[in-house]
ChimeraX commands (.cxc) that place a marker at each C-alpha (Angstrom):
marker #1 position 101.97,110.01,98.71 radius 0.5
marker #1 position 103.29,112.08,95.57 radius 0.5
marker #1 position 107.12,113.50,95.72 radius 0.5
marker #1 position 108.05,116.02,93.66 radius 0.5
marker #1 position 110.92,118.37,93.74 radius 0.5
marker #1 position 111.25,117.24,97.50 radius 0.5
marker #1 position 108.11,117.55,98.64 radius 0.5
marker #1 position 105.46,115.79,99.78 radius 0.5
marker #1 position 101.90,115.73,98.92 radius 0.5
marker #1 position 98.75,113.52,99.45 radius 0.5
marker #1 position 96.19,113.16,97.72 radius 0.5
marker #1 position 93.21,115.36,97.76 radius 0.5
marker #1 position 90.97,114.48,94.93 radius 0.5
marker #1 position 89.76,112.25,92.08 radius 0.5
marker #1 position 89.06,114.79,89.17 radius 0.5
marker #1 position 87.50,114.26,85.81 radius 0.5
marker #1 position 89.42,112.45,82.85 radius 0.5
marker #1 position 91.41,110.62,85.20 radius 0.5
marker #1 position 93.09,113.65,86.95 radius 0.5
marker #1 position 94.04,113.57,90.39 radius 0.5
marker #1 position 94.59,117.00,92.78 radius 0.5
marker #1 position 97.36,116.59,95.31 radius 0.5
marker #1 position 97.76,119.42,98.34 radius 0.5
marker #1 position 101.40,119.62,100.02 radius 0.5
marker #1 position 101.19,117.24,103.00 radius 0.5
marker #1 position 101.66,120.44,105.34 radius 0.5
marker #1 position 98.45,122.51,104.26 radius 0.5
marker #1 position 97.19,122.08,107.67 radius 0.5
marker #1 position 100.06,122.36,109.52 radius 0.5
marker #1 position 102.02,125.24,107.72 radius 0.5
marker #1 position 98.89,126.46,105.74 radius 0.5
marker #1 position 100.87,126.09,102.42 radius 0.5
marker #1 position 98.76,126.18,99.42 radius 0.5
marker #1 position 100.64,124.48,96.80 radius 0.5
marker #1 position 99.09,121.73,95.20 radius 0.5
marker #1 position 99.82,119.45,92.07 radius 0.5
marker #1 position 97.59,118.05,89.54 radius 0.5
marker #1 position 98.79,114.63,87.79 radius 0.5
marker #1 position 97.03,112.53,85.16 radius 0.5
marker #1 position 97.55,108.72,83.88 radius 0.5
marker #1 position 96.89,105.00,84.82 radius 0.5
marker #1 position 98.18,104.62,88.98 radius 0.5
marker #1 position 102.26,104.72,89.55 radius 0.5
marker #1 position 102.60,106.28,86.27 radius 0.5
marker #1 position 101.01,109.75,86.80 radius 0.5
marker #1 position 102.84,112.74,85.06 radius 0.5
marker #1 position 102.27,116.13,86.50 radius 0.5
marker #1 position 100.02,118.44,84.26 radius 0.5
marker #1 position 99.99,121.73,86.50 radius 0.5
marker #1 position 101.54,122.58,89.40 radius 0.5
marker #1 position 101.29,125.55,91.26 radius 0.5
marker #1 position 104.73,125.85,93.32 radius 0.5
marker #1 position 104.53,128.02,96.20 radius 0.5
marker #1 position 105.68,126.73,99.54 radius 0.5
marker #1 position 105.81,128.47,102.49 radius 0.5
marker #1 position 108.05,125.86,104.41 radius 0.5
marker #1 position 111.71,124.05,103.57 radius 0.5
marker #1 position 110.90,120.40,102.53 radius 0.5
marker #1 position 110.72,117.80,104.22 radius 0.5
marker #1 position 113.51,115.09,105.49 radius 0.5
marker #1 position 112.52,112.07,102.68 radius 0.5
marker #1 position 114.89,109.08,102.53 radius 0.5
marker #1 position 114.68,106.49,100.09 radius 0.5
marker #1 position 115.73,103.17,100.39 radius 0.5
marker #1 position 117.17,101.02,97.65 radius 0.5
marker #1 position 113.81,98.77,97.62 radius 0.5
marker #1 position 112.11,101.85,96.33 radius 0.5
marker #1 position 110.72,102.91,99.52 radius 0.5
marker #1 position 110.37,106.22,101.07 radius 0.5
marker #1 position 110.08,107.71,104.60 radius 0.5
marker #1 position 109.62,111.08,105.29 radius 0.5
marker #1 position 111.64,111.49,108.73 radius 0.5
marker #1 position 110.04,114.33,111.44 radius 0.5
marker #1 position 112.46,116.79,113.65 radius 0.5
marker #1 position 112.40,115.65,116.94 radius 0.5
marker link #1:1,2 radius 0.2
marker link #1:2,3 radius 0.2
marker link #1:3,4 radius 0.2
marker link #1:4,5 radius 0.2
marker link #1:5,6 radius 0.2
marker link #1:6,7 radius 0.2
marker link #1:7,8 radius 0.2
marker link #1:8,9 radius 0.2
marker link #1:9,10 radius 0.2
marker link #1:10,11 radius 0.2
marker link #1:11,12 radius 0.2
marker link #1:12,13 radius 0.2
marker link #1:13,14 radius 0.2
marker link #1:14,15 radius 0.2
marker link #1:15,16 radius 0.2
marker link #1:16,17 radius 0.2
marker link #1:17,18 radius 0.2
marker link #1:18,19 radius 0.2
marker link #1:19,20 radius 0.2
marker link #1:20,21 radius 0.2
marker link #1:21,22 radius 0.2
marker link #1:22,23 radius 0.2
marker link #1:23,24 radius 0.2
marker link #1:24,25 radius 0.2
marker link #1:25,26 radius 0.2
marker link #1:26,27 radius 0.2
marker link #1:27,28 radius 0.2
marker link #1:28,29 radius 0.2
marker link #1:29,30 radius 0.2
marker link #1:30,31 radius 0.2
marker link #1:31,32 radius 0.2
marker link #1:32,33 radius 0.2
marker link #1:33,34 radius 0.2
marker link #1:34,35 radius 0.2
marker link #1:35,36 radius 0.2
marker link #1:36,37 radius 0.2
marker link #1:37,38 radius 0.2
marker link #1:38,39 radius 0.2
marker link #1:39,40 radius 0.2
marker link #1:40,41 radius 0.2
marker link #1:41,42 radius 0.2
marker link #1:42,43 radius 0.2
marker link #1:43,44 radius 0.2
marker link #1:44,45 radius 0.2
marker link #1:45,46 radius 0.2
marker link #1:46,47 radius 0.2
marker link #1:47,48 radius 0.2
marker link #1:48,49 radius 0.2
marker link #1:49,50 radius 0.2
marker link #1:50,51 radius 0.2
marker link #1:51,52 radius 0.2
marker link #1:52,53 radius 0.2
marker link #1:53,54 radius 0.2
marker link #1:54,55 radius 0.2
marker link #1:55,56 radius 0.2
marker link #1:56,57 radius 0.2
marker link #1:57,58 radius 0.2
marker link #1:58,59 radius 0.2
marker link #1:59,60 radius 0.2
marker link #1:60,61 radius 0.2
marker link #1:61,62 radius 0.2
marker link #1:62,63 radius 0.2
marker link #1:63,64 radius 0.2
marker link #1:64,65 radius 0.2
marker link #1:65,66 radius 0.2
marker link #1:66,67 radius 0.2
marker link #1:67,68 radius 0.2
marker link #1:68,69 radius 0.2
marker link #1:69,70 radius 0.2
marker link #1:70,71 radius 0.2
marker link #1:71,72 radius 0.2
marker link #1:72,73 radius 0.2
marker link #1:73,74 radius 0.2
marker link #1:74,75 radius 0.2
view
């Protein structure tokens, strides 16, 4: 999982030169399209294009002080 300005995103694909392609973790639900590209060894990715256009608020992420996140679901 990749956050980033909120969101959520998984990942999609390994690209060439050690790029990855992330989608928003709602593209199937919501049908939003935006998706992230990030390059660099694992855990240390920086973000080399993103295109930003969400159709849906972001999701409800808490982190907790041992550096792990859950993303919490209405109910």
């Amino acid at each position: 999982m990749l956050l980033h300005r909120g969101y959520t995103f998984r990942l999609k694909n390994n690209l060439a030169h050690g790029r990855k392609q992330w989608y928003c973790s709602s593209r199937l639900t919501s049908r939003c399209l935006a998706d992230v590209n990030t390059e660099g060894p694992e855990g240390y990715e920086r973000i080399v294009r993103s295109r930003f256009a969400h159709n849906h608020a972001p999701p409800n992420v808490r982190r907790f002080a041992d550096g792990r996140y859950v993303v919490r679901t209405p109910h």
